[in-house]
N, C-alpha and C positions, 0 to 999 in steps of 0.2 A: 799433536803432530798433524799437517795439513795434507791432506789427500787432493789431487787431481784428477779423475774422473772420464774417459772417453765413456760414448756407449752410441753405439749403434741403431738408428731409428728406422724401423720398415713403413715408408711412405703409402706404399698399396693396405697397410691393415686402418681398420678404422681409427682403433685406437692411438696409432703411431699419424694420420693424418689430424686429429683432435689436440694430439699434443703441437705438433708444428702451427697449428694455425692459432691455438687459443694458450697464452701465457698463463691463464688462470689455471687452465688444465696440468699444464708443463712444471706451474708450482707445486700442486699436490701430487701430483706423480715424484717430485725432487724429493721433497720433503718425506713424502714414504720410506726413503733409503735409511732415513735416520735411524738409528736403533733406541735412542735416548727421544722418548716422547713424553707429553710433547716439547718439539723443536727449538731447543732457546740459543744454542749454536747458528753464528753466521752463514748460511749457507748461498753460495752466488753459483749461478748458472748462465749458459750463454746457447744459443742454437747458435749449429754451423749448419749452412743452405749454400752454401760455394756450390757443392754439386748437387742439385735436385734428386736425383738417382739414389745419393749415399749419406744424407742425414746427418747430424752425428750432436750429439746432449752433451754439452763438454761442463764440467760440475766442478767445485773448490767446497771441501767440506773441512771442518777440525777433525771431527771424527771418521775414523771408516767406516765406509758405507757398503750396504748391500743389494745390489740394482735389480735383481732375479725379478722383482716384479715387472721394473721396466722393459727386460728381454720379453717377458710371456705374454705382456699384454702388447707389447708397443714398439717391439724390438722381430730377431730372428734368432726365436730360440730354438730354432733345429739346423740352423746353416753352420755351413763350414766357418774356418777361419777364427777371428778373435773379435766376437762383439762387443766386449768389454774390457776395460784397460782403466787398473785404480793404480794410483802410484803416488810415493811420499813428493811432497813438494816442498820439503826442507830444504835440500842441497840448491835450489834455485837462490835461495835468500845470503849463502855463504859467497856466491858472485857476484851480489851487488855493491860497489864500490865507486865513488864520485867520479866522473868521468867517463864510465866505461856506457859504451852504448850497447842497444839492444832492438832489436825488432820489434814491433809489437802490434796487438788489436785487442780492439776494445767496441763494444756495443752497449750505446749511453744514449740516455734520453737527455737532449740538451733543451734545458728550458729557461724562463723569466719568467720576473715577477712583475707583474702588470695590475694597475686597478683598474681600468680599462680596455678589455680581452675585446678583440674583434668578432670575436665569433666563441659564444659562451658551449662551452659544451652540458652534458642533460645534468651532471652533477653541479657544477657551476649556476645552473639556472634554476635548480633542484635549493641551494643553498640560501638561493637570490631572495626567493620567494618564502623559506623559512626565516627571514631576516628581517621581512618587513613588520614595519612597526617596533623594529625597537630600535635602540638609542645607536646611530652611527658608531662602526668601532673605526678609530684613527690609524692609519697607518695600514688598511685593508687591504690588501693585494689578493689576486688571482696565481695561481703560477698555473702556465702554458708551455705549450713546446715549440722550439723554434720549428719552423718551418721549413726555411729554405739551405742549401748546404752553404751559404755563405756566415750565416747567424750559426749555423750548426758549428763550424769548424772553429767561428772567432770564440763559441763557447769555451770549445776543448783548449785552443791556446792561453784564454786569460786565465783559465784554473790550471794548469799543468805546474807551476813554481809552487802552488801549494799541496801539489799532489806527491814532490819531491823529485822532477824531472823535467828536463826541457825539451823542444823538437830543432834540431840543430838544422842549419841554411842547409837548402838541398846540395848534395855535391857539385861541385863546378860553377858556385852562383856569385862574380865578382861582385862584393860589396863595397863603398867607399872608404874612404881611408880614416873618414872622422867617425863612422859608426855605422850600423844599419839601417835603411830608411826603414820606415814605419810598415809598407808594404812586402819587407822582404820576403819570398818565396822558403816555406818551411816541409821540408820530408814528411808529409804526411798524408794522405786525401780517405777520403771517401770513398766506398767500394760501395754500401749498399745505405740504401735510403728507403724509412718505411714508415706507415702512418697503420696502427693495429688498430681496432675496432671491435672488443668483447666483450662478455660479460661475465659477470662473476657469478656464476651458479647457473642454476636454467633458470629462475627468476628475479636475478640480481641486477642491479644498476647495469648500464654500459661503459666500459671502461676506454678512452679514449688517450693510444700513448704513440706521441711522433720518436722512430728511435733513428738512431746513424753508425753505420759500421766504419768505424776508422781504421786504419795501416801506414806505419810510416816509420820512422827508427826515432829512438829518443836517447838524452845523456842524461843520467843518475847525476842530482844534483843532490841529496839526500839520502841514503841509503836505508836509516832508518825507515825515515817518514814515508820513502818506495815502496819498504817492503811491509808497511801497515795499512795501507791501501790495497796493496794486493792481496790483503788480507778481507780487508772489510768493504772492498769495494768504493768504487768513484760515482758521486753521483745519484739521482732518485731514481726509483722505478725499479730495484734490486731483487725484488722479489719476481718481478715479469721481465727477467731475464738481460735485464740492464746490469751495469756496473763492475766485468767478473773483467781485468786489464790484465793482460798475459802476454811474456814473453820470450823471445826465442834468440838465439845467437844470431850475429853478424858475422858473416854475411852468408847468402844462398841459406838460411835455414829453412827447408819446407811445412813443416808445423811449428806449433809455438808449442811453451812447455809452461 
């Protein structure tokens, strides 16, 4: 049974500002909850930063998790209110049906495969230099991250048919009568745009990951194939908080579920 996850991040403790900035951090604090170690279960995670102020670790696990860690080190384990919210995500999968649309966001690192990177990052250039002198391999490619939000969003559109879902014309957008031109305008954008910069351990490599927070409504063209994605996640970089595509009703729904 698949669990959904809020949890509440206190910005002013050290260790809740270490999770927010460094994805390596925010892995190993996720991966704690698990009871089953070590960790061979899916587990996808997402920051929410909408409000600077209120934080919040939103988590997809199979199993049920136990976050007590997260409140004591990283969280507000003496405040009021409800710093945690674990709940089945079964009954989301029972509404998914061809057609029906849904709200959604998703935080993905949208990237290419390139054998010629503009700008090698230290792992890439770390690899370059282990490579010399032996026999060219064919067919080498780099993968990068796109950059800009115009490569970032054409990412999200050509993969979405085989994610089991499409992003329907915005409302009110006259199309021609023979089809849609190629540029047609699609319910979706960009809200937040970020290029991370860590490392993995205190002496570990640098990790260098461009991500993009998307929002827009989508139509179930698969309901299967929907609901095994949102399982296992869209996309690389799942472990540093890419990949976790969550949905909510239309219309007016204020959180996604």
């Amino acid at each position: 049974m698949p669990y959904l996850s809020r949890v509440r991040i206190n910005p002013l403790r050290e260790s809740g500002r270490r999770l927010l900035r460094n994805p390596h951090v925010a892995h190993a604090m996720v991966l704690g909850g698990i009871a089953e170690q070590p960790v061979r279960e899916r587990v996808l995670w997402r920051l929410e930063t909408t409000n600077p102020r209120r934080p919040e670790l939103l988590i997809l696990t199979e199993s049920r998790p136990d976050w007590n860690h997260i409140i004591e080190q990283a969280g507000w384990s003496n405040a009021d209110g409800e710093q945690v919210v674990v709940r089945d995500y079964s009954p989301l999968f029972a509404q998914l049906a061809v057609g029906r649309e849904f709200a959604f966001r998703l935080t993905a690192n949208p990237v290419q495969h390139t054998r010629k990177p503009e700008k090698l990052t230290p792992a890439q250039e770390r690899k370059l230099a282990s490579d010399q002198g032996e026999k060219p391999r064919s067919g080498r490619a780099f993968r990068v991250g796109h950059r800009t939000a115009a490569h970032q969003l054409d990412w999200l559109l050509r993969r979405t048919p085989s994610w089991g879902f499409e992003i329907p014309v915005v409302a009110g957008f006259a199309t021609p009568d023979d089809g849609e031109p190629a540029d047609v305008p699609r319910d979706v954008r960009i809200v937040a745009r970020q290029v991370h910069r860590f490392h993995k351990g205190t002496n570990g490599p640098q990790v260098v990951l461009a991500t993009a927070t998307f929002e827009g409504r989508l139509r179930v063209t698969d309901p299967d194939l929907l609901a095994e994605k949102l399982l296992s996640g869209v996309g690389p970089a799942k472990a540093y908080g890419c990949g976790l595509l969550t949905l909510a009703p239309l219309p007016g729904a204020r959180h996604h579920a």
